[in-house]
Structures are given as C-alpha cells and as structure tokens.
NUKOL-163461 format. One line per 10 residues: number of its first residue (from 1); their letters; for each residue x, y, z of C-alpha. Coordinates in steps of 0.05 Angstrom, whole numbers. Layout:
// NUKOL-163461
NUM = a = X/Y/Z; ... .
This chain:
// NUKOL-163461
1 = xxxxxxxxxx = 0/0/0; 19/73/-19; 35/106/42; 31/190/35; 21/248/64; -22/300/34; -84/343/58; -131/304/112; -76/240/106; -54/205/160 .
11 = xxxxxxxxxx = 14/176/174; 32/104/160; 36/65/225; 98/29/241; 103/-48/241; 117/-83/308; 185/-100/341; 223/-147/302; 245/-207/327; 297/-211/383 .
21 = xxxxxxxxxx = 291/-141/412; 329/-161/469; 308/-143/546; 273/-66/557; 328/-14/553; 323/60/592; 348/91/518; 366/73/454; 428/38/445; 486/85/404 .
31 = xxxxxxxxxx = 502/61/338; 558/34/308; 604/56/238; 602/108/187; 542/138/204; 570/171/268; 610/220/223; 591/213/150; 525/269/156; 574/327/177 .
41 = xxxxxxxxxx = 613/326/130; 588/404/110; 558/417/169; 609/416/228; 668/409/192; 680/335/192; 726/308/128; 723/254/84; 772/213/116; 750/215/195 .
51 = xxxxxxxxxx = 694/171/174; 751/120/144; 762/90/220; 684/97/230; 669/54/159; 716/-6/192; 659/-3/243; 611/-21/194; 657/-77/159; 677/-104/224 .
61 = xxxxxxxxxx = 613/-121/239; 597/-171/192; 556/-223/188; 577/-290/145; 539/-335/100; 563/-395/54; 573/-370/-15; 518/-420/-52; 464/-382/-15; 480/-320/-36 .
71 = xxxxxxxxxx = 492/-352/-118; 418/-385/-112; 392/-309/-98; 437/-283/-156; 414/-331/-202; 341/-314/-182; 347/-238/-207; 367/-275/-273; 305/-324/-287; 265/-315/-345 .
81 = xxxxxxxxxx = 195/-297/-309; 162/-325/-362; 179/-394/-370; 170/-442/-312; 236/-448/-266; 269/-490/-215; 273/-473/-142; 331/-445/-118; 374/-499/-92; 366/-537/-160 .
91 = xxxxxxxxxx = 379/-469/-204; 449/-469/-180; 457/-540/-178; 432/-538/-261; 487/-479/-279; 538/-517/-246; 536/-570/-299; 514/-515/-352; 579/-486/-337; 625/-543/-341 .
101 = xxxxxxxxxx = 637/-547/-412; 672/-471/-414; 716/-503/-356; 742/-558/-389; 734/-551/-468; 765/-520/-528; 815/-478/-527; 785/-418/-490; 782/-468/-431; 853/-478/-439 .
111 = xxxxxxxxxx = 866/-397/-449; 835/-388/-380; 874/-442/-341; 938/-419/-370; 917/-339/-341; 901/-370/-274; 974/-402/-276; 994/-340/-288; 965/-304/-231; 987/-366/-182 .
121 = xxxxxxxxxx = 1059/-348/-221; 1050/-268/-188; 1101/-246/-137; 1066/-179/-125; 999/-153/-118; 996/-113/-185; 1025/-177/-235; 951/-211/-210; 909/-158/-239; 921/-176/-319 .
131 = xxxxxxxxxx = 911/-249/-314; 848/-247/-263; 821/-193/-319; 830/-246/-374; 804/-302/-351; 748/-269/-324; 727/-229/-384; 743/-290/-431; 697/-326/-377; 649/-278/-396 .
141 = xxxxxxxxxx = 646/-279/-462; 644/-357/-463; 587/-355/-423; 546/-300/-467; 535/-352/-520; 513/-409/-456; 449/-425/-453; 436/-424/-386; 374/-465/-355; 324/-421/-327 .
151 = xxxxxxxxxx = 360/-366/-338; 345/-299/-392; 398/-300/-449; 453/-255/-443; 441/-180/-463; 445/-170/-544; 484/-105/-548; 552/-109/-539; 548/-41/-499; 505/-66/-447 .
161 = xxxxxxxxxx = 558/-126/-428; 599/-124/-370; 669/-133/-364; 725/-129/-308; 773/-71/-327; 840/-53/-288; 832/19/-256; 895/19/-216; 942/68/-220; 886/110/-242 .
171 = xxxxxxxxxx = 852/154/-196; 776/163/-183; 749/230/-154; 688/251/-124; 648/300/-84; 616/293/-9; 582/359/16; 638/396/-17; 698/355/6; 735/312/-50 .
181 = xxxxxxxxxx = 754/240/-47; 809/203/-89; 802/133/-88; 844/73/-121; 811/12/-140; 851/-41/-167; 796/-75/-212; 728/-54/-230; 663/-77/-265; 628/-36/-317 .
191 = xxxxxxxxxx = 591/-43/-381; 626/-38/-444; 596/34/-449; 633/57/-395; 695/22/-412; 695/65/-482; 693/127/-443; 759/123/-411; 795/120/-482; 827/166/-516 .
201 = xxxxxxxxxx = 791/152/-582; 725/127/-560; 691/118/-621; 727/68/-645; 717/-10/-637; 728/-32/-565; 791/-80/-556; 788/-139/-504; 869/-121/-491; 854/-53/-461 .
211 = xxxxxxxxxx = 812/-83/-403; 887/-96/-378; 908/-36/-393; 914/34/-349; 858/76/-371; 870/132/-409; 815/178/-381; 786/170/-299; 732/122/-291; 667/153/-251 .
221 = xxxxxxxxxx = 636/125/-188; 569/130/-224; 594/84/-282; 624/28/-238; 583/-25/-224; 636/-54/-173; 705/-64/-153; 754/-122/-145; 810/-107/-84; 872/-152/-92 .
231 = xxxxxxxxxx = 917/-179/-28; 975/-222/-50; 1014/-256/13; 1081/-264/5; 1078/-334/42; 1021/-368/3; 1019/-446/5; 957/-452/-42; 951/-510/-91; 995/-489/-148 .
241 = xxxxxxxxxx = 963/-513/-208; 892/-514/-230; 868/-594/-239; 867/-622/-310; 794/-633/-306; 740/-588/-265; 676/-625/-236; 611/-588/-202; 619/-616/-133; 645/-562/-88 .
251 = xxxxxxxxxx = 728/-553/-74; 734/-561/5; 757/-499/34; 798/-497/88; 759/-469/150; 819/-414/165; 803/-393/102; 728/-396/88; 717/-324/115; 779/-258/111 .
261 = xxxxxxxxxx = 793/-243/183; 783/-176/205; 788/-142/266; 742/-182/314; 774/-245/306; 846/-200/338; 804/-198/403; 801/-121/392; 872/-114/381; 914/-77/312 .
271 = xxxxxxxxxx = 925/-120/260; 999/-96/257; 1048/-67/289; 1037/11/275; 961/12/259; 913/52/295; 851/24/338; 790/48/304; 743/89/340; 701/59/400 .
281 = xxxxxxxxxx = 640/19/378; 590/68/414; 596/133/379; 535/171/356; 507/212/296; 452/258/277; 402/258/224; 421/307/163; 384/370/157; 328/379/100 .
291 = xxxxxxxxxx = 339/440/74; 396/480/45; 463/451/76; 515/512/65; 563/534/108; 609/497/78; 683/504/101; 719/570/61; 779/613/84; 755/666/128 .
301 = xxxxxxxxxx = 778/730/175; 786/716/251; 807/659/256; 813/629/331; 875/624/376; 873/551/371; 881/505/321; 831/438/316; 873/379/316; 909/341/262 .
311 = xxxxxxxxxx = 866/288/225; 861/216/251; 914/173/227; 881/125/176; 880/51/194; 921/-14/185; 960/-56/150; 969/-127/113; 978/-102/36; 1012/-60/-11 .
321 = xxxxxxxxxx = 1025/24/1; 951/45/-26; 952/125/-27; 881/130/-16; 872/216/-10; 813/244/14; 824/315/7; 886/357/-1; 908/370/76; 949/427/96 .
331 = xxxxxxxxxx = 1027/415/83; 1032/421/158; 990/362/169; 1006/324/117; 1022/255/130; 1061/182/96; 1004/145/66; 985/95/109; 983/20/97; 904/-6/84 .
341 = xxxxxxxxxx = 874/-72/100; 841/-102/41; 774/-100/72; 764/-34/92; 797/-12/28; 729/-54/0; 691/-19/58; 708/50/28; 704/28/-51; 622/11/-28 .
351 = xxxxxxxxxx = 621/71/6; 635/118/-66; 584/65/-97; 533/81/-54; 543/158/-52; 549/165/-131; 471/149/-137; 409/178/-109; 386/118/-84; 425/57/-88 .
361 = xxxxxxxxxx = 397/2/-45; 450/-53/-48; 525/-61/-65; 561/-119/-72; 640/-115/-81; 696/-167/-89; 762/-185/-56; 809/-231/-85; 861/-251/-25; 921/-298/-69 .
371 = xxxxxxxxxx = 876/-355/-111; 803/-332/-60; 749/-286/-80; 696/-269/-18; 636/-238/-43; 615/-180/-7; 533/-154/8; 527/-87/32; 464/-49/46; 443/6/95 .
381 = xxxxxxxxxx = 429/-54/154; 489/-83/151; 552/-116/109; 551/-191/98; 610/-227/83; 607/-288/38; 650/-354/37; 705/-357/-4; 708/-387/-71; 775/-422/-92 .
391 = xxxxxxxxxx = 779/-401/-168; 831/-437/-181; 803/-506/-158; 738/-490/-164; 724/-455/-219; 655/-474/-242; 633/-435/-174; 670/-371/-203; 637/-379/-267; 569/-393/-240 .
401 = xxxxxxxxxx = 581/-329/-208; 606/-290/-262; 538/-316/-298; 502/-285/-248; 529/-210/-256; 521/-228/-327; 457/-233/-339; 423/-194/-277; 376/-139/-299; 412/-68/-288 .
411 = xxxxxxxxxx = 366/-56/-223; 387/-122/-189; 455/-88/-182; 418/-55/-119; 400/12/-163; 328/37/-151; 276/18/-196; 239/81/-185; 298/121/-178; 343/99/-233 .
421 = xxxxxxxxxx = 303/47/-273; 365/43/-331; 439/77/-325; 442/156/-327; 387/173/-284; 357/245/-304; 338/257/-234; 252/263/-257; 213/214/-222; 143/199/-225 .
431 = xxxxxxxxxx = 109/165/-159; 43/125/-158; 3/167/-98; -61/124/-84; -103/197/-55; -72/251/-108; -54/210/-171; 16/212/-197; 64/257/-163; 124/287/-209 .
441 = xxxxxxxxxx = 185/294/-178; 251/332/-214; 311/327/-175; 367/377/-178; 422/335/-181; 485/376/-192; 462/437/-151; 510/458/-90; 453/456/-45; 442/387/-45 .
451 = xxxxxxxxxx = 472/343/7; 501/272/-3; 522/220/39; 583/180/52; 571/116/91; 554/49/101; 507/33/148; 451/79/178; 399/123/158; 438/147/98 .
461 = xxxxxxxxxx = 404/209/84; 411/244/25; 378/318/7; 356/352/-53; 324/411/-89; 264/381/-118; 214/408/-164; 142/382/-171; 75/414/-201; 34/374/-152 .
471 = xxxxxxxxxx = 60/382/-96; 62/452/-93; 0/461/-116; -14/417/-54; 26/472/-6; -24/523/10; -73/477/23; -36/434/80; -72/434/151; -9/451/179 .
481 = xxxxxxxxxx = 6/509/124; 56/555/152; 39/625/112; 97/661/148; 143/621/111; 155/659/34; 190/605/4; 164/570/-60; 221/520/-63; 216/449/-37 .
491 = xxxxxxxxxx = 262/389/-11; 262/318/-12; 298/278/42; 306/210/17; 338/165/76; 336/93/109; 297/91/178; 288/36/215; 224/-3/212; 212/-14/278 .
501 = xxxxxxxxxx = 214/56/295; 162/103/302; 170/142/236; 181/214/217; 114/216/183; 75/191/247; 115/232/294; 107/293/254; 31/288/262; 32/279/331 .
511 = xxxxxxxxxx = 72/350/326; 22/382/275; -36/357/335; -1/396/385; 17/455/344; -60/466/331; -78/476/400; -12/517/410; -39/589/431; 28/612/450 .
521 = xxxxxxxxxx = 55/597/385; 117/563/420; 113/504/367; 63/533/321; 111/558/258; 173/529/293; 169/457/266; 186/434/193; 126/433/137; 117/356/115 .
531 = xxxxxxxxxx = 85/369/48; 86/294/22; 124/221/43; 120/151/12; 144/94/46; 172/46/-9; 142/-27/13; 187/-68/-26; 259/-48/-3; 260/-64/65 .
541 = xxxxxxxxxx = 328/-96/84; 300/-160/117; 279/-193/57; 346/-210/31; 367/-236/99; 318/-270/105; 321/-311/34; 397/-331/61; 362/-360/125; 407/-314/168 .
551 = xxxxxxxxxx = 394/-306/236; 360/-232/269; 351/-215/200; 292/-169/218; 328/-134/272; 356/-61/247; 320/-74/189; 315/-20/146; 270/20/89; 271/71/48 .
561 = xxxxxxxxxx = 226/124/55; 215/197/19; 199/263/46; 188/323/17; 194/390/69; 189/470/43; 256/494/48; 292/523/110; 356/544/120; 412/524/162 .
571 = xxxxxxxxxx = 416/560/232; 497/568/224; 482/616/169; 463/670/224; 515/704/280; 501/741/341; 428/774/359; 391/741/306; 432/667/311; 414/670/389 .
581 = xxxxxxxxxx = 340/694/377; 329/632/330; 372/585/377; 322/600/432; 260/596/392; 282/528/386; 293/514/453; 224/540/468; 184/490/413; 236/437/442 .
591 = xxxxxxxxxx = 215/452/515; 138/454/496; 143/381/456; 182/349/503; 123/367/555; 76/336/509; 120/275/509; 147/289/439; 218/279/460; 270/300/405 .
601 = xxxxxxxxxx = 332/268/429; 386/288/379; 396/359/381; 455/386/338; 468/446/291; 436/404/233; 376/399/259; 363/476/279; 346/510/220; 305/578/196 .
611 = xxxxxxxxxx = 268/612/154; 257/696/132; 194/717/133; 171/769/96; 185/829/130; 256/812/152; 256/771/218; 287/703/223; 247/634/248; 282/584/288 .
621 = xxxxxxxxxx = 250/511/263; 261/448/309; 286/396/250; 287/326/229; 250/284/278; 269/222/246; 301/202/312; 251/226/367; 210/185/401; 130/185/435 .
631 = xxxxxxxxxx = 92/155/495; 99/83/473; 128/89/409; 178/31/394; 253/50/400; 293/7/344; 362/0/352; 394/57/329; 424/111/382; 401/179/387 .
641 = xxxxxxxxxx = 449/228/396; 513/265/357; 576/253/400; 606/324/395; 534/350/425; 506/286/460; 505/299/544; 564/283/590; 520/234/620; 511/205/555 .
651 = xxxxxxxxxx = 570/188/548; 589/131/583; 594/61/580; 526/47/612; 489/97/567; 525/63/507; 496/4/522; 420/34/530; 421/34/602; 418/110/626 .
661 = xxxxxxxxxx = 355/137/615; 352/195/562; 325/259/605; 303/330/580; 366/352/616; 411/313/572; 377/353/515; 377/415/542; 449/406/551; 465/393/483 .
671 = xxxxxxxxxx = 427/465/461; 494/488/507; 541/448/464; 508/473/393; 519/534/416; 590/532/436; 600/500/378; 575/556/335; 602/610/370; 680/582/358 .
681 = xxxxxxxxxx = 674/550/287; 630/599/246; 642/664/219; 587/701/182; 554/637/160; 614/602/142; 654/547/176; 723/570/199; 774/528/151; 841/546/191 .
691 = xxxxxxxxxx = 838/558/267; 782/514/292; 772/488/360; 732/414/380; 755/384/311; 774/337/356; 706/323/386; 687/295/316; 744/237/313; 749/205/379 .
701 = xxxxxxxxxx = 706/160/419; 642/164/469; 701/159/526; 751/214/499; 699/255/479; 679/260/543; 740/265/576; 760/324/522; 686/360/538; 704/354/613 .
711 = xxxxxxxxxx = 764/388/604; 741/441/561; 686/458/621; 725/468/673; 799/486/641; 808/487/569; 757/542/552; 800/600/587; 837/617/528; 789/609/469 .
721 = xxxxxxxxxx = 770/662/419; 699/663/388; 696/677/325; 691/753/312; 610/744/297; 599/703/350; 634/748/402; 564/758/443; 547/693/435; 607/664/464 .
731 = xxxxxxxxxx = 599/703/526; 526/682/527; 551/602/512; 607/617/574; 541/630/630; 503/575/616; 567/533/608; 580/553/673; 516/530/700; 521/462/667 .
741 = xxxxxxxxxx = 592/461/707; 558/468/766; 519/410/759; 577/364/733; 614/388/792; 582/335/837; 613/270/846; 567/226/795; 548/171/854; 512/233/886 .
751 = xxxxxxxxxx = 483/275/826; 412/259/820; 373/276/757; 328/354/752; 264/358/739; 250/384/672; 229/451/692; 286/459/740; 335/452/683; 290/496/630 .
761 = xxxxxxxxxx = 296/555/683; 361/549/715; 402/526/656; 362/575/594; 312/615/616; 343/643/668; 400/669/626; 376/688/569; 336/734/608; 373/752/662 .
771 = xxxxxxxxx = 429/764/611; 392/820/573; 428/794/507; 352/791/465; 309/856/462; 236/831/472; 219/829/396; 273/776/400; 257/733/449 .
C-alpha cells in the first residue's frame, strides 16, 4: 500500500518489534560505523577521511553466510519470469553442470587455465590484476553464447555487457558535501559503455586487450558497477596448479580460510604493528538536515587562537602502500600514506558506490586474497560477508558467479527501480500516490545545495532541491500550512529509517496535533512543513536476509522512505542577535514538545534550522524528527544522539549500552554544546577552515569525547576566541556553560537527575533573560 502524506492523510503506522529485541532498555542503544560522522561532513566540519576509522565499524561487523546461498539469490534476479523455473537450490545445482563445458573444453578453456597459472605465477599484488582480468572477461564472453537453464539469455548489445577492467594506477574522484575523495581501485566492473569512455579515441571498436590496460581517461563512481580489491601474501601455500579436469561438486575450503579475518577475530587488538585502533563501537550521529546545507568550510577572517587537531591517522596494515587521498590537507599536516587492509579498502570502494547514486539500495564488491574471491553484500542494515570461492580449484563456482552479474537486470545491481530504472538517471521521477494521482518529482542533481552521503550503514540520508507541479499546488492547502514562511522552493529527504521505529511521518503528526492547540505559538511555525512522504514497501532490508536464512535478519532492518519538506535554512548561516533569537525559539518549541512527550533526542546544529519571513525577521524551526521518540512508540536499535553535542552523562559506558535513561536535561544540555560550537567554528555563516577548536570532538570516541568535553568545562575554555561574529554569543555560551559546570561538579554517585522545569529555568531561561542579550521582539 501507498503510504503518503497529503491534505486530511494520515501517517503510515509502524510495524511491530522485530524479532529478538532483546530485554527493555532505559534509551536507545548508540550506533555503530560510518554513520556517526559521514552526515557532517558540510555541516560541522567533519572530512572525508575521519569517517575512514568509523566505515571499519561497519565492515567489522559482519555477518557471514556460505557462498551457494547468496549464488541461488543471484541466479534468481536472472530467471526468465516467463517460462517455468526450478527452485533455488536446483537453479544453481543446473548452472553448475551448464557451466562445465567452458571449464574444461576447447581452447578458451585452456586460455583461461593458462591466465590463472599465471596469476598463481604473481610475486606482487599488481602482476595478478592482468591475468584475473582475462580469464574473467574471456569467462564472460564464453558464457554470453551459454544457454543457461532457467535463466534470460545474455544481453544482445555489446554495450550493455559487463566486463572487469583494471583501474589501478588511475585515480577516481568525487564530491561529499563539498569535500573531495580520491580513491584507487585495483579492478572494476562496468559495461562496455563505460569502458569506451575512458579512451582516448572512444569511437572506435572496443579491444578486449585494453581491459588490462591503465585507462586513459578517470573512470566515474556512477559508471562502476563494482570493484575487485587484490591482497597477495608473500607466504602463500595454495595448490599451485589448477586440476586437469574441473567437476561441479564443491572444492573443500579450508575453515581458516572460508571467511577474511578482520578485526574481531584480533580480540580487539591492531592487526599490525603501527596501525591505529579504530574508534570505540558506541559513537553517535545525527540525522542530516532537509533544507539548504551551506556553510560549507571556506577561508575566512578571525580565525581562533587555537588550532583543531590534526586528522586521525588512517588505519592498518596487511597489503601493498595504497595512497588513498581524501582531500588535499594542509602541508603542515600532511602525512606518509598509510598502509590499508584489504577490507576496509572494499569498505570505502562501497562507500563511493553508494554515494554516486540517489538511491542505491544494495552493493556488492569483491576481494580476491592470493587464488580466493569473498563476495561482499552491503546495504544500509548491515555488510555480509560471503564464503570464499577457490577459483583456481573450483572454478565452475567462479563462473556460476560470473553468470550471475552477467545476466542480472541493471536494477538487481541494488539501483532503484523508481529512482534509476536504466543507467544515467535524469533525476525526474514519477510516484504512484493512491489519494492525489501521480506525483512528479525533478531532482536537482548537480546543484550545490544538495547534500550527499558518505557511509555504510545507517539512515543514509541524502537531500535535494526538488521540483514538482503537484506538490506545490498541494502547499497552501496543507492543515499545517505555515503562511509566514515565503518560500516556494521544496526538498526531498530521501533516507533509510528503521522499521521498527516510530517514523518521521507519524511523529510529525503527533507535532502538527499539538501545534494546533498551540496558543502561545511556542511550536506553532517552529516545526518543519511535511508536504508529502512515501514509504517504499518493497525495499525493506530483511527480505534478503531473510532468503539466506540468516539469523535476526529483521532486527535493524531497514527502508527507504521519501519526504518532501518547504525549504529552510541552516541556523549556522546566522551570528550574534539574530543566531541567538532563532537558537532559543528552538529551545522553546523543544521545551513545549518534550512536555507533550514528543521527545526529540538528537539535538545538533543540523537539525536547527530557519526561515525569513517576509518582512525581515528570522524563524528558528526544530528539524528532522526522524530520531525522536513518543509515549509508547517503539525505540529500534539505532542511538540517538551526535557525539560532539550528546550529554556528558551520555557518554558513558552504561548509556552506550541503553542503560541510562535519556532525560530532558541531557537535551537541554546539548542546546549548550550547539551553541558553543557555533560560537567558535563559524564566521558570518561560514565554517572557519584554519583555526578551529573541538575538531577533535568529531574523531574520537564516546570515552575521549567526554574526557575532552570535561576538560574544556572546567579548564580548556579559558583561552578560546569566538569567532569575531559570535563574540556575544560566546559570552552568552560561557554562563550557561558555567551552570552546566555546576551540575557536573558533583561527584556522579551523588548527582541525581532535575526535573525538567528545574533545568528549562536554571540552565536557559534564566539566562537568556537575566542576561539582557535579546530585546523583547527577539525573544
């Protein structure tokens, strides 16, 4: 069922608790991975590679399955629908045997056992790369002309094959929230289309040679379907030769090498000597704003007496020197490229794939470690690693698998149907809506207001400009129209939410309720404009997991959903009066909806926003409630929170672990720590680029954040320097900082939690008014 929000509608409600929820928690448990850094990227100054460490998270926590359950899915995306076919057990079982002949006949099967020789014959990492490529594309082409039982015949037009194509030394580039990534993969997958492109004659016929060649031009992330990573070890004892004659029963892999080790399986120790422990396992993040995300970083006057730490060293070891540059760093900070596992290396390779497309459900990437290739499934729940396959001594596996990317349907690469139904999406969409009719959507997919994410797991959100006839022809007309609000422009927050939880859509109702019968106007005006959603049924996260037979595969699951919001503005784009006015108005809706048990619970500078009314004055808005919670509204399993803001009580190991109950203080605190924030990182709208203070904040742990934020109350704020718009501010951010100190002043064991009110008046109201710092018009 269609699932939207238009005049009169009502929200969708949200399924129950999955299965193996676990005992009653006081909060939500923090999340793990890339999502505790990868939605700040513009925001609060975070760069591409801090959320390196935090992507290991979300490979680290992998789950495993045996490689012939994950083939019988990929051979289901391939069946011809219209013809009868076999389940799945006895569809792989069939291709198998299919496959056998291109194994062991002719001379092409003798072409591709002398390239695996060759590759067993490698004494470095980069002599594997042209002989995997051959075989594999000669594979390929072997198996075009297969007919395959059950399966659709391979694609007619030589431009829609795939084939594997060496990238490495070559460089690929793109662009996060303004912030530029350079990645190196060794091997990647793309159609013959794409292949042409990186030539420097592309119009003339394609040669199967220069798949082992360097390209001539850089590949894009939105032409690679995905990547092969190579590890060779040194001191390989592999079966040297490939057998004379191949057979479909499976080779026996040896259980140490079934599955790539990584990270948990060193009892939370480095891999090597040198490498860097990656983050703690508990830090937070916040939902991305849904409006106009500038303030990106630019050079800028004033800059602060100190300087924001260097960036976090990258992470281990076990293969080749990979210069893997995020951004150009200062020469100051510059640093030796750091060794890379193999694994994260993948990690960050699905991370570009995922951030190149609007919506991209699925990726699935490849590792070859020495004569192994582990499959890997990533999606916005979690990463799942798959056995190895031997391709030496088994190669009617590889080929089964390389029939399987072969013939799957361009969406069953994990693009959108809706989204991007064939390659080179033009960013218009056009949505069934079961009360309006058809809603048309137009994307603005280049413009510098959009914002992107880089991540693995999590919410994932993504914002853009959005055009759409119906929709605003819907505005005016809205129960919860807010007329003060001139704007004509409208954006769509497309994002991942957890099923289990109480979504936006329903929460934002509840909101809308109270804001009717708000006479005071302390929430009326103040809260985002939902003009439309639509919960997409068929892409919730569970359903693959669940075809593998994995265990929990309903818990975290995941879908995607659509909003579309009228536009605000970020909050960081205003200093002094006018920044503090709208920082309170927030606090005020905040104060009022967390009365009404509307409890917001992840307050950062991305999700205080404004708008300008007509005759000049600025809004605050309370934003993205994707992470609040109601009376009785389930939980999920993802943390609420953004460790740079998140309460000192927050962070510790027993809130980590959902046990410290999430109190109105603990937000009330966090309005402190947006504001400090502001005060010493912006400058006239902008975020300082030289000169920062807290960078650190944004790269270490729950523990050392906390131990850095304790410092900075009591000690390390003497010497500071707002930045010369936030001078007032500052001072303002120093009282009720020195409030909050008072509290944190008593020994923990005897501190006992305020009453709401208590902390509204003693810890805001009280200054902002004994202060004198807003006129009345402002307050």
């Amino acid at each position: 069922m269609v699932n939207t929000s238009t005049v009169g509608a009502t929200a969708p409600k949200t399924p129950p608790h999955g299965v193996d929820s676990g005992p009653e928690l006081k909060s939500t448990p923090l999340a793990v991975g890339s999502a505790a850094v990868s939605e700040h990227i513009s925001t609060v100054g975070v760069n591409v590679s801090n959320v390196r460490p935090w992507i290991g998270r979300d490979v680290e926590d992998y789950r495993e399955c045996p490689v012939d359950k994950m083939l019988q899915e990929l051979l289901y995306y391939c069946v011809d629908r219209s013809k009868p076919h076999p389940d799945k057990p006895t569809l792989l079982a069939d291709c198998l045997k299919a496959v056998l002949p291109i194994c062991n006949k002719g001379k092409d099967a003798q072409a591709i056992k002398q390239h695996l020789g060759d590759l067993l014959n490698s004494t470095v990492e980069d002599q594997m790369y042209k002989p995997f490529i051959q075989a594999s594309n000669l594979a390929l082409d072997g198996l075009s002309k297969l007919s395959a039982p059950g399966l659709v015949c391979s694609k007619a037009h030589d431009d829609d094959k795939i084939l594997f194509h060496q990238n490495d030394p070559r460089n690929i580039t793109q662009k996060h929230q303004g912030e530029k990534s350079t990645r190196r993969p060794d091997v990647v997958i793309v159609s013959y289309t794409s292949a042409k492109k990186v030539r420097k004659q592309s119009d003339r016929t394609y040669k199967d040679q220069e798949a082992t060649e360097k390209p001539t031009k850089q590949f894009q992330w939105t032409d690679v379907r995905s990547t092969v990573e190579f590890k060779h070890q040194k001191n390989w004892s592999g079966v040297s030769t490939p057998p004379a004659t191949y057979a479909a029963k499976a080779y026996d892999v040896p259980e140490a090498m079934k599955y790539m080790k990584y990270r948990r399986e060193m009892n939370g120790t480095a891999e090597a000597t040198g490498s860097t422990p990656l983050p703690d396992s508990s830090a937070a993040t916040s939902s991305q704003q849904t409006s106009d995300p500038r303030g990106r970083p630019k050079q800028s006057r004033g800059l602060n007496k100190k300087r924001g730490s260097s960036q976090a060293p990258d992470g281990h070891s076990s293969k080749k020197l990979k210069v893997d540059d995020d951004e150009k760093e200062p020469p100051k900070s510059r640093k030796e490229p750091q060794r890379i596992h193999p694994v994260l290396q993948n990690g960050l390779y699905a991370a570009e794939l995922f951030a190149a497309h609007v919506v991209r459900q699925s990726v699935i990437t490849y590792v070859v470690n020495n004569d192994m290739i582990y499959l890997w499934y990533f999606d916005r729940q979690d990463a799942i690693q798959c056995s190895g396959i031997n391709f030496v001594q088994d190669l009617p596996r590889f080929m089964v698998l390389l029939l399987a990317i072969q013939r799957m349907p361009y969406a069953e690469w994990g693009y959108n149907r809706v989204f991007e139904p064939e390659p080179g999406s033009s960013g218009e969409v056009r949505i069934p809506d079961e009360s309006i009719g058809e809603i048309d959507l137009t994307f603005d997919l280049k413009s510098d207001k959009r914002t992107t994410h880089f991540g693995l797991r999590g919410r994932a959100t993504t914002v853009f400009p959005v055009k759409s006839k119906a929709l605003s022809a819907l505005v005016p007309k809205l129960p919860h129209h807010n007329p003060h609000n001139p704007t004509n422009e409208l954006v769509a927050k497309i994002y991942w939410p957890e099923e289990e939880r109480e979504s936006e859509a329903e929460i934002l109702q509840k909101v809308y309720e109270i804001a009717k019968k708000d006479e005071e106007g302390k929430v009326k005006h103040h809260v985002p404009e939902m003009v439309w959603f639509h919960k997409f049924e068929d892409t919730s996260t569970a359903k693959i997991r669940k075809s593998l037979g994995l265990k929990n595969a309903e818990r975290g699951r995941r879908i995607l959903y659509i909003i579309v919001f009228r536009k605000l503005d970020p909050i960081t784009d205003l200093s002094e009066d006018e920044f503090l006015s709208a920082w309170w108005q927030t606090i005020i809706c905040h104060y009022a909806l967390w009365e009404k048990q509307v409890h917001h619970r992840d307050v950062s500078p991305s999700n205080l926003m404004v708008y300008k009314t007509s005759d000049g004055r600025y809004i605050g808005v309370l934003n993205d409630f994707d992470l609040s919670s109601t009376r009785g509204s389930p939980s999920g399993q993802e943390r609420t929170g953004t460790v740079p803001f998140m309460a000192l009580d927050l962070l510790t190991k027993k809130a980590v672990e959902g046990k410290v109950k999430h109190l109105y203080q603990h937000d009330a605190e966090s309005f402190i720590w947006v504001l400090t924030w502001v005060s010493l990182r912006y400058h006239e709208g902008h975020l300082l680029r030289k000169g920062r203070p807290l960078d650190e904040w944004l790269k270490v742990d729950f523990n050392t954040c906390s131990e850095k934020k304790h410092h900075f109350l009591y000690s390390g704020r003497d010497d500071i320097e707002p930045s010369p718009s936030h001078v007032r501010n500052w001072d303002f951010a120093r009282l009720c900082l020195n409030v909050m100190g008072s509290h944190y002043a008593v020994l923990a064991s005897q501190r006992l939690p305020l009453e709401d009110h208590i902390v509204f008046e003693t810890w805001l109201e009280n200054q902002i008014h004994d202060s004198k710092r807003l006129s009345q018009e402002l307050l």
